[in-house]
N, CA, C and O atoms as a GROMACS GRO file, in nm:
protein
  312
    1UNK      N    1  -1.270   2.262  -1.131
    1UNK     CA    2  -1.252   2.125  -1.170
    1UNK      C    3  -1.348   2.039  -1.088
    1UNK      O    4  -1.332   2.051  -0.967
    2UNK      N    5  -1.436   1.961  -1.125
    2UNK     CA    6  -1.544   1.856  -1.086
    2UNK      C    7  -1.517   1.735  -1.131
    2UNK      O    8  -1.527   1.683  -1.242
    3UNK      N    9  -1.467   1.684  -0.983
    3UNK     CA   10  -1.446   1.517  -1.008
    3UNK      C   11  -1.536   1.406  -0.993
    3UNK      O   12  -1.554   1.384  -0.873
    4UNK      N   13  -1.600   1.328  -1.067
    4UNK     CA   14  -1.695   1.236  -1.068
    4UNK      C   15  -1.667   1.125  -0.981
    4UNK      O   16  -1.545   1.118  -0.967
    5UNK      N   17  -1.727   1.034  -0.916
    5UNK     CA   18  -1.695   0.930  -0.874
    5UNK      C   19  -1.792   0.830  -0.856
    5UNK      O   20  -1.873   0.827  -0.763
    6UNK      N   21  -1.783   0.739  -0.957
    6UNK     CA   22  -1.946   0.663  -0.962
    6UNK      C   23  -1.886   0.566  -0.908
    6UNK      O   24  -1.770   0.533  -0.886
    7UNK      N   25  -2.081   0.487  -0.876
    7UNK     CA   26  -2.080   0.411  -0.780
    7UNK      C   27  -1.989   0.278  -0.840
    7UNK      O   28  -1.930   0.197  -0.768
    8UNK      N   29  -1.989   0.277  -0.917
    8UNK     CA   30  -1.938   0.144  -1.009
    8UNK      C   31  -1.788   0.098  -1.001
    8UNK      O   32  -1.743  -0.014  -1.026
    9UNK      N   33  -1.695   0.251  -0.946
    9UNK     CA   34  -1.579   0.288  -0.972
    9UNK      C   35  -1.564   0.259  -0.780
    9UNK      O   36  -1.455   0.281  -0.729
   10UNK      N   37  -1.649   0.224  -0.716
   10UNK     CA   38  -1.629   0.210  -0.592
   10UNK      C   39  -1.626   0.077  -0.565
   10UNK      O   40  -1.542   0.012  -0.503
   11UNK      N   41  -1.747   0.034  -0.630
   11UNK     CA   42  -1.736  -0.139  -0.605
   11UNK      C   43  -1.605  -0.227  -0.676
   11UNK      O   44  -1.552  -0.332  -0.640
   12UNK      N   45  -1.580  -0.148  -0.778
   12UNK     CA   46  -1.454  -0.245  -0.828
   12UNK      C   47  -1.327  -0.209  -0.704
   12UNK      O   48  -1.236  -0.284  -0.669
   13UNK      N   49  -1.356  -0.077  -0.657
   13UNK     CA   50  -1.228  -0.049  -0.544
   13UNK      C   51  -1.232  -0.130  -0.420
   13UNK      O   52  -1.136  -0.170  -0.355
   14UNK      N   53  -1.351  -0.148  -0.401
   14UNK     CA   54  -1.334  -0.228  -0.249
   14UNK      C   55  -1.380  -0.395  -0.283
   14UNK      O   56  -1.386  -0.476  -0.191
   15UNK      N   57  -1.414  -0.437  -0.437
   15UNK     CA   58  -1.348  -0.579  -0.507
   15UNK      C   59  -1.223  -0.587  -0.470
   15UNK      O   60  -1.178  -0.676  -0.398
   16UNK      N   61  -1.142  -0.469  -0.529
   16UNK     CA   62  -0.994  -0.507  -0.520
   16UNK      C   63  -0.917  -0.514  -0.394
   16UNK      O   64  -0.807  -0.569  -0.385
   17UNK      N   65  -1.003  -0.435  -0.264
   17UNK     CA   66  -0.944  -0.473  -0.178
   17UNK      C   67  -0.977  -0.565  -0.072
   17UNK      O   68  -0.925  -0.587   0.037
   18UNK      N   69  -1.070  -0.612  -0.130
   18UNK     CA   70  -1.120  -0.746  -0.055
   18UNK      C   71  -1.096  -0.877  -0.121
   18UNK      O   72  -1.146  -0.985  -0.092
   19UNK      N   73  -1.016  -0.850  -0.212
   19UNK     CA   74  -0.931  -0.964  -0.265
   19UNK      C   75  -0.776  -0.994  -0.267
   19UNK      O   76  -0.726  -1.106  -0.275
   20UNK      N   77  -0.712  -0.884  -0.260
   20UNK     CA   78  -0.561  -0.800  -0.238
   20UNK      C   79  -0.550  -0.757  -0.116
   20UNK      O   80  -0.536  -0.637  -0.094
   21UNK      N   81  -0.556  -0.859  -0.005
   21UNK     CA   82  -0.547  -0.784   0.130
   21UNK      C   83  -0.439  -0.705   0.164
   21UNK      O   84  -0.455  -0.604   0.233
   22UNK      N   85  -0.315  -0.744   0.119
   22UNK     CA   86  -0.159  -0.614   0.120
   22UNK      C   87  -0.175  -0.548   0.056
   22UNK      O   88  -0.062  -0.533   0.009
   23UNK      N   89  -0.268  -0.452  -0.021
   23UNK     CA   90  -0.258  -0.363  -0.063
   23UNK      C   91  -0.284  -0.218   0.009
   23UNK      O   92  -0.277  -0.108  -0.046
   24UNK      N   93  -0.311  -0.243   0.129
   24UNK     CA   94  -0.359  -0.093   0.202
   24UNK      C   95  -0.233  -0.116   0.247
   24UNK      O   96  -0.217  -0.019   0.320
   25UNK      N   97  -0.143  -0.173   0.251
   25UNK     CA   98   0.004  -0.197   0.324
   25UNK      C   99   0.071  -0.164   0.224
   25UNK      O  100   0.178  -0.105   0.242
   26UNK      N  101   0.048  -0.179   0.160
   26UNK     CA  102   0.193  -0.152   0.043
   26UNK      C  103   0.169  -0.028  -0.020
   26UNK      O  104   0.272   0.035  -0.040
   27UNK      N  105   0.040   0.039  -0.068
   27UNK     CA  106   0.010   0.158  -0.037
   27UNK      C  107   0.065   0.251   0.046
   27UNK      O  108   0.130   0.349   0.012
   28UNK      N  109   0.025   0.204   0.201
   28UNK     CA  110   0.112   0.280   0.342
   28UNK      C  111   0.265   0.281   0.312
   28UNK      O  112   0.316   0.393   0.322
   29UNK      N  113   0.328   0.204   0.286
   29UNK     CA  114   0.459   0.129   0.232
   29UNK      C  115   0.515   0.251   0.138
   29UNK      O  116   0.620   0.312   0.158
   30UNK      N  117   0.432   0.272   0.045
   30UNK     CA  118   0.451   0.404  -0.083
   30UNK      C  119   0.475   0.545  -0.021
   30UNK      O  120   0.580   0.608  -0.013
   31UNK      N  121   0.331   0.580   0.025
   31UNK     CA  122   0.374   0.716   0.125
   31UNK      C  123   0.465   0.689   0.251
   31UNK      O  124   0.569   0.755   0.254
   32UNK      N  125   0.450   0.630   0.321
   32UNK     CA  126   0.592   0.614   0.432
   32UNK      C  127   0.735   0.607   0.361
   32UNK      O  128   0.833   0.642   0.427
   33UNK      N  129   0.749   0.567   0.239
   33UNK     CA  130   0.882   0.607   0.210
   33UNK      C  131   0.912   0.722   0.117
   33UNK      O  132   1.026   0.750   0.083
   34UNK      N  133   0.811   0.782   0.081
   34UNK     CA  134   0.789   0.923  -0.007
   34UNK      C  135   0.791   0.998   0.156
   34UNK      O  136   0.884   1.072   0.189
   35UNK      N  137   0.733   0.982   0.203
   35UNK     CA  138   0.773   1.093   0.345
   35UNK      C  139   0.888   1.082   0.390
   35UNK      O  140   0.932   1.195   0.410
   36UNK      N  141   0.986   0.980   0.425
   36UNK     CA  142   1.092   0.961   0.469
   36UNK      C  143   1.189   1.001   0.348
   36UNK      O  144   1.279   1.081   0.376
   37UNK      N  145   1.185   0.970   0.257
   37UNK     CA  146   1.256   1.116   0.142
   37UNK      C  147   1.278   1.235   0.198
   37UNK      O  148   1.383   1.276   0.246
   38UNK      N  149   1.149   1.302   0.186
   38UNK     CA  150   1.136   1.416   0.241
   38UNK      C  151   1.201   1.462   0.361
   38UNK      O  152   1.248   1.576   0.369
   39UNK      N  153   1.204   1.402   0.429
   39UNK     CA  154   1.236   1.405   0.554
   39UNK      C  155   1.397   1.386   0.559
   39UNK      O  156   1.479   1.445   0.631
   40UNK      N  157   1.415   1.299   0.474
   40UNK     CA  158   1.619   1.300   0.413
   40UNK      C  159   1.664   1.395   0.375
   40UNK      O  160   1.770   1.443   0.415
   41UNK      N  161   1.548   1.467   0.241
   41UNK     CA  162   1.587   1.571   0.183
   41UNK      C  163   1.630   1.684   0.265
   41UNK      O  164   1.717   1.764   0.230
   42UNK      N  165   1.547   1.687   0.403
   42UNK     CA  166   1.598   1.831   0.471
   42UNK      C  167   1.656   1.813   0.554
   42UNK      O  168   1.674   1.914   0.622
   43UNK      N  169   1.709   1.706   0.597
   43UNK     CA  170   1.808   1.678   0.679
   43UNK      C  171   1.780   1.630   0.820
   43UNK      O  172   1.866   1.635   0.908
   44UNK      N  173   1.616   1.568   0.847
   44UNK     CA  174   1.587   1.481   0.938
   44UNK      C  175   1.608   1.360   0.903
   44UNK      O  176   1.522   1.279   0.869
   45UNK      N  177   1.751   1.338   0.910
   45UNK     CA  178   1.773   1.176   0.910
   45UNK      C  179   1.758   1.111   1.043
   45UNK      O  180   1.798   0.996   1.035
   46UNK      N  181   1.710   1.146   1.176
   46UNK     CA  182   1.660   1.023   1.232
   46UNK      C  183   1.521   1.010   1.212
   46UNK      O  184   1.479   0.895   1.219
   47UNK      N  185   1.437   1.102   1.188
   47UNK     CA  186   1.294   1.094   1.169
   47UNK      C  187   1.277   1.053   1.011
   47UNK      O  188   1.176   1.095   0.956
   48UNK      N  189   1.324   1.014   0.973
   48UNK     CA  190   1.367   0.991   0.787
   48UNK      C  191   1.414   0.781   0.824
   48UNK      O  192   1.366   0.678   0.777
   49UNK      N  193   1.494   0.797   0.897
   49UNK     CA  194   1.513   0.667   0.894
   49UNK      C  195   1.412   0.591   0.989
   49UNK      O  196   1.422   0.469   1.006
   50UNK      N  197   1.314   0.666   1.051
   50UNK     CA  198   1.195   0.617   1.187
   50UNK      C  199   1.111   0.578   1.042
   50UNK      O  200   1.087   0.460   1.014
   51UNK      N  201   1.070   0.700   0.950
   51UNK     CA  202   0.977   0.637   0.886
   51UNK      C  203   0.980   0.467   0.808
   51UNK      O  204   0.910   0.366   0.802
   52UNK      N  205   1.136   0.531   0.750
   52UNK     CA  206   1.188   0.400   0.666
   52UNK      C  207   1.186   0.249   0.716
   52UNK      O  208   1.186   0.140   0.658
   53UNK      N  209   1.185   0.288   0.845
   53UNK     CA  210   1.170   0.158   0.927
   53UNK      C  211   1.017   0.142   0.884
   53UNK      O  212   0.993   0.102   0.770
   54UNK      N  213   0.919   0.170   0.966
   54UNK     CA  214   0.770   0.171   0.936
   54UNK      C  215   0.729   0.139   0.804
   54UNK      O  216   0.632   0.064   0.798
   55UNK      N  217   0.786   0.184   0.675
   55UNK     CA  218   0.756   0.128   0.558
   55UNK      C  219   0.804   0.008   0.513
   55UNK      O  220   0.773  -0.062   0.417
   56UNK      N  221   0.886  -0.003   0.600
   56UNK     CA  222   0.935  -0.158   0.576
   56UNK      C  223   0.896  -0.259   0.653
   56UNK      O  224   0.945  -0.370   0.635
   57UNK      N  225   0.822  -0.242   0.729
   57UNK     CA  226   0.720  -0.310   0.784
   57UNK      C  227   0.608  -0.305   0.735
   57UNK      O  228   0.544  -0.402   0.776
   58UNK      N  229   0.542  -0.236   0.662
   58UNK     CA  230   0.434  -0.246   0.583
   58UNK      C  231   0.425  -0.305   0.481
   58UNK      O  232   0.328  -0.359   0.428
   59UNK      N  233   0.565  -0.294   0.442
   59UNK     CA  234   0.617  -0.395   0.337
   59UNK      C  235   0.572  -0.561   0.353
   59UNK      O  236   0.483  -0.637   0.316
   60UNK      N  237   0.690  -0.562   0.430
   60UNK     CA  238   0.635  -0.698   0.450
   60UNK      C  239   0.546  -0.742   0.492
   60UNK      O  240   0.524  -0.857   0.451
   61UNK      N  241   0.452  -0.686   0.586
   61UNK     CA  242   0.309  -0.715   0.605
   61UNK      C  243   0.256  -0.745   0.473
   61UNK      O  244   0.226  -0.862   0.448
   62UNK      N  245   0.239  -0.638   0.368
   62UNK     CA  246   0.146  -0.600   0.233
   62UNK      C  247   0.192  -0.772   0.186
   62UNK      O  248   0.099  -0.850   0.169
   63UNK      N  249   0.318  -0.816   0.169
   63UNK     CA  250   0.344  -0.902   0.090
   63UNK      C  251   0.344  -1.020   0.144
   63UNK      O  252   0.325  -1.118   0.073
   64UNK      N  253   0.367  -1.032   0.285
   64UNK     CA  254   0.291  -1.178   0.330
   64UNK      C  255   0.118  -1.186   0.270
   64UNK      O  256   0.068  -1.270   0.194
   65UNK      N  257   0.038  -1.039   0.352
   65UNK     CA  258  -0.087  -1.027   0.305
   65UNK      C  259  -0.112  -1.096   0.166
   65UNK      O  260  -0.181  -1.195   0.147
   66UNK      N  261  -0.046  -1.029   0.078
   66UNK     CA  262  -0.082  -1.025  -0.081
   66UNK      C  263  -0.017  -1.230  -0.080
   66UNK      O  264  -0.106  -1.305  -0.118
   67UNK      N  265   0.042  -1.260  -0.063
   67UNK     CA  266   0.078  -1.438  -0.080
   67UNK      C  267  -0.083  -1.528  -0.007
   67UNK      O  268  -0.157  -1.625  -0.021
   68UNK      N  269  -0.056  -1.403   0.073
   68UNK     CA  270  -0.205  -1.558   0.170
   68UNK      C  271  -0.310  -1.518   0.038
   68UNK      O  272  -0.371  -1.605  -0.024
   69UNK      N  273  -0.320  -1.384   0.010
   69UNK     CA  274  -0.456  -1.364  -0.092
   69UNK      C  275  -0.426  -1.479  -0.220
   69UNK      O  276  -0.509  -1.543  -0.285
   70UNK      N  277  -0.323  -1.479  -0.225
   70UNK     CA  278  -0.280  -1.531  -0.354
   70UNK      C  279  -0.310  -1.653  -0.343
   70UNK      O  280  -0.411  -1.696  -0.400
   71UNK      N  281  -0.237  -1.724  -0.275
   71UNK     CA  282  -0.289  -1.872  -0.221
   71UNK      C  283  -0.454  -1.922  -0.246
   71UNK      O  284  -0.502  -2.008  -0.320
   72UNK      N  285  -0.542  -1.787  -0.107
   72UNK     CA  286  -0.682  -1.837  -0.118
   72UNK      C  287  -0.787  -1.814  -0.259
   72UNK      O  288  -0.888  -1.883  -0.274
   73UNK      N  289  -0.740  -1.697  -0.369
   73UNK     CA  290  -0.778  -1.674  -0.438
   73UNK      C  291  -0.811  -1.694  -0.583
   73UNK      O  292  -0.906  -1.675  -0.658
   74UNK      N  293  -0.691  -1.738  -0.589
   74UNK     CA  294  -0.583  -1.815  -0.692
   74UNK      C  295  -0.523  -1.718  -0.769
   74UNK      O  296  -0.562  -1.601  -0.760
   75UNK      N  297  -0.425  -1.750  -0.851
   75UNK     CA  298  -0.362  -1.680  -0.946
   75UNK      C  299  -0.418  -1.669  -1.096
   75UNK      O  300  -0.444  -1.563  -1.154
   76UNK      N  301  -0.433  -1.812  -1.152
   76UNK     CA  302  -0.514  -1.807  -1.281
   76UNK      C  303  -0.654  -1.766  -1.308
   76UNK      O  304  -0.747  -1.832  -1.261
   77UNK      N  305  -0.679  -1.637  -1.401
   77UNK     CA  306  -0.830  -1.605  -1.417
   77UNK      C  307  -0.838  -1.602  -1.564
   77UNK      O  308  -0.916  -1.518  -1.610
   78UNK      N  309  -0.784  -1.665  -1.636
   78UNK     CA  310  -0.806  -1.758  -1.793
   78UNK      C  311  -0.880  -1.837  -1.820
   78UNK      O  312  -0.878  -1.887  -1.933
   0.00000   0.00000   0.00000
């Protein structure tokens, strides 16, 4: 399997994250609580609830982040 990755498909990626500053947070936010699953699932519930903490701080980071973007960027592109 050969995965392509053009240059074009890069600049719109780091557009989007230089406009969406909570998004590498809310991202982190996604896997930190897909790991802390995991980590429930087998029965590390204090290292399960360490993560859960940490994603919920990324949380709210991502989404203050993502309001200030919102603010400086604007919302309407109509």
């Amino acid at each position: 399997m050969k995965i392509k990755i053009r240059r074009k498909s890069i600049t719109n990626l780091i557009k989007y994250f230089r406009e969406n500053w909570g998004a590498p947070f809310i991202i982190a936010f996604m896997g930190l609580l897909i790991g802390a699953a995991y980590y429930l699932s087998i029965g590390n519930d204090k290292y399960a609830n360490t993560l859960a903490e940490y994603a919920y701080y990324n949380l709210v980071i991502g989404v203050a982040l993502q309001f200030i973007s919102y603010i400086k960027y604007g919302g309407d592109e109509e």
